[in-house]
N, C-alpha and C positions, 0 to 999 in steps of 0.2 A: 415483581420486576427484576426483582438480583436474581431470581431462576432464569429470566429469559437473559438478561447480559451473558451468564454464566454457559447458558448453552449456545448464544450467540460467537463467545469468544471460542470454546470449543472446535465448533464447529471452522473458524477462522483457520485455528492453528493446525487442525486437522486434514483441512483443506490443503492448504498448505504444504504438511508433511507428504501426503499423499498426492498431490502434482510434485513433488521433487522427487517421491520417490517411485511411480510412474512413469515419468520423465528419463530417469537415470535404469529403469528397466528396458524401456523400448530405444533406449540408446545403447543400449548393450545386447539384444536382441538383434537392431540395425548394422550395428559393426559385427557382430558374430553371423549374420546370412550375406553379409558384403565380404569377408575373408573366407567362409566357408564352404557359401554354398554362392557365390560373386552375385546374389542378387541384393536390392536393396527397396526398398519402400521411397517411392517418391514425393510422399507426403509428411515425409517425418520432419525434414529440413525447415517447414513450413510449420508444425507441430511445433517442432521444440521451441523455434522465434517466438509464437503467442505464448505459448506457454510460460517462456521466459518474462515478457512484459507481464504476463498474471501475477506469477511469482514476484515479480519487482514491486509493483505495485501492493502485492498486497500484502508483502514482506516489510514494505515500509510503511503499511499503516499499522501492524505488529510494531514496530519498531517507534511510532510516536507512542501506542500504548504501552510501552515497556520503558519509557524512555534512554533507550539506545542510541539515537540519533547524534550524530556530532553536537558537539557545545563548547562554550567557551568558560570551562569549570573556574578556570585559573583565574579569568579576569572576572568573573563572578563574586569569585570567594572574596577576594582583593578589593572590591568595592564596599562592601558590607553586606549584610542579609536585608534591611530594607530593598537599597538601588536593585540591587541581583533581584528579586521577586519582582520588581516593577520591572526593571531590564525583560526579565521570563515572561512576566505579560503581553508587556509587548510585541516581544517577537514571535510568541507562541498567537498572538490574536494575528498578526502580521502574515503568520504563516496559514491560519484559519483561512483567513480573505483569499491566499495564492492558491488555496486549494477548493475550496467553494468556486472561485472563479474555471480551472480549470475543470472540475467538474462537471461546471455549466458547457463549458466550451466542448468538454468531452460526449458532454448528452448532443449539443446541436450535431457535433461533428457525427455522430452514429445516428441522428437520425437523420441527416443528408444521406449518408452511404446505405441506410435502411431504402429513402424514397429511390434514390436511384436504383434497386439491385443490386451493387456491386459484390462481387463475391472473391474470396482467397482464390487462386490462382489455379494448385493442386487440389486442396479438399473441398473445394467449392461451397465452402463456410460462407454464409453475409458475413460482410467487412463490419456491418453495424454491429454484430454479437462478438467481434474479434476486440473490435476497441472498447467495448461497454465496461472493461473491468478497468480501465483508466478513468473512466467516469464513478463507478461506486465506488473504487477504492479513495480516489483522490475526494471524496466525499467522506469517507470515511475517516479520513488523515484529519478535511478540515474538522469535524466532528470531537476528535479527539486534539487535536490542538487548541482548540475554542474552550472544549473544558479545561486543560492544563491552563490555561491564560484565567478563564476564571479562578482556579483553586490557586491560582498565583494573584493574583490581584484579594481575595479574599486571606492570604494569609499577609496580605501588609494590612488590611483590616482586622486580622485577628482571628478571622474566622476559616482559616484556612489548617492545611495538616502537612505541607509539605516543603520541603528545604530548597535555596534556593539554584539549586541545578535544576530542578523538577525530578530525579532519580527517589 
């Protein structure tokens, strides 16, 4: 099981890396045939957009796994290490639910834009495979929110291993 995590996350970061850097090639490929040679690709503009919500998305479900994400360390610390772990429960389960929820709402909404056809405009992509990475990632977030809320609620029982920022 810690071999497939391990190549799951892999594959995550990699993912990742390689749409940004991608991204940041055919946006330089795009401007260099638009000053050089005055043509341009009219599908890029539309490109980069998805592109960006992929990256967004799935940079900040990186970013609950690393725990990156804003916090409020200060008034944590300031409370005690009990409150603060139960505080992190909280809002780490808090945020599980906001993202489970949008998940759901991301899966119905791509598979309405599935039923109807609808497609991107210039690459004529279904609009359902453009939004789907709002739905696995924001699943992915709740996912990893849900355990940091457990491993926070288990370290005010004892049984936990982590401090109360979640860092």
């Amino acid at each position: 099981m810690k071999t497939l995590i391990r190549v799951l996350n892999r594959l995550e970061e990699g993912t990742l890396a390689f749409t940004l850097l991608g991204l940041a090639l055919l946006a330089f490929i795009q401007v260099f045939l638009r000053y050089v040679f005055g043509h341009s690709f009219t599908w890029f503009e539309e490109l980069s957009r998805y592109a960006g919500v992929f990256m967004t998305f799935l940079g900040a479900s990186l970013g609950v796994k690393y725990g990156t994400h804003f916090s409020m360390d200060f008034f944590i610390k300031k409370i005690g290490p009990r409150a603060g772990h139960l505080i992190n429960a909280v809002t780490c389960l808090g945020s599980a639910v906001l993202f489970f929820t949008l998940a759901h709402l991301g899966v119905q909404h791509a598979l309405k834009l599935g039923k109807f056809g609808v497609k991107s405009a210039a690459m004529q992509v279904p609009m359902a495979v453009v939004y789907l990475p709002i739905a696995v990632f924001s699943f992915t977030m709740a996912l990893r929110f849900l355990i940091r809320s457990v491993r926070q609620a288990g370290y005010l029982t004892g049984n936990g291993g982590e401090h109360a920022s979640g860092h």
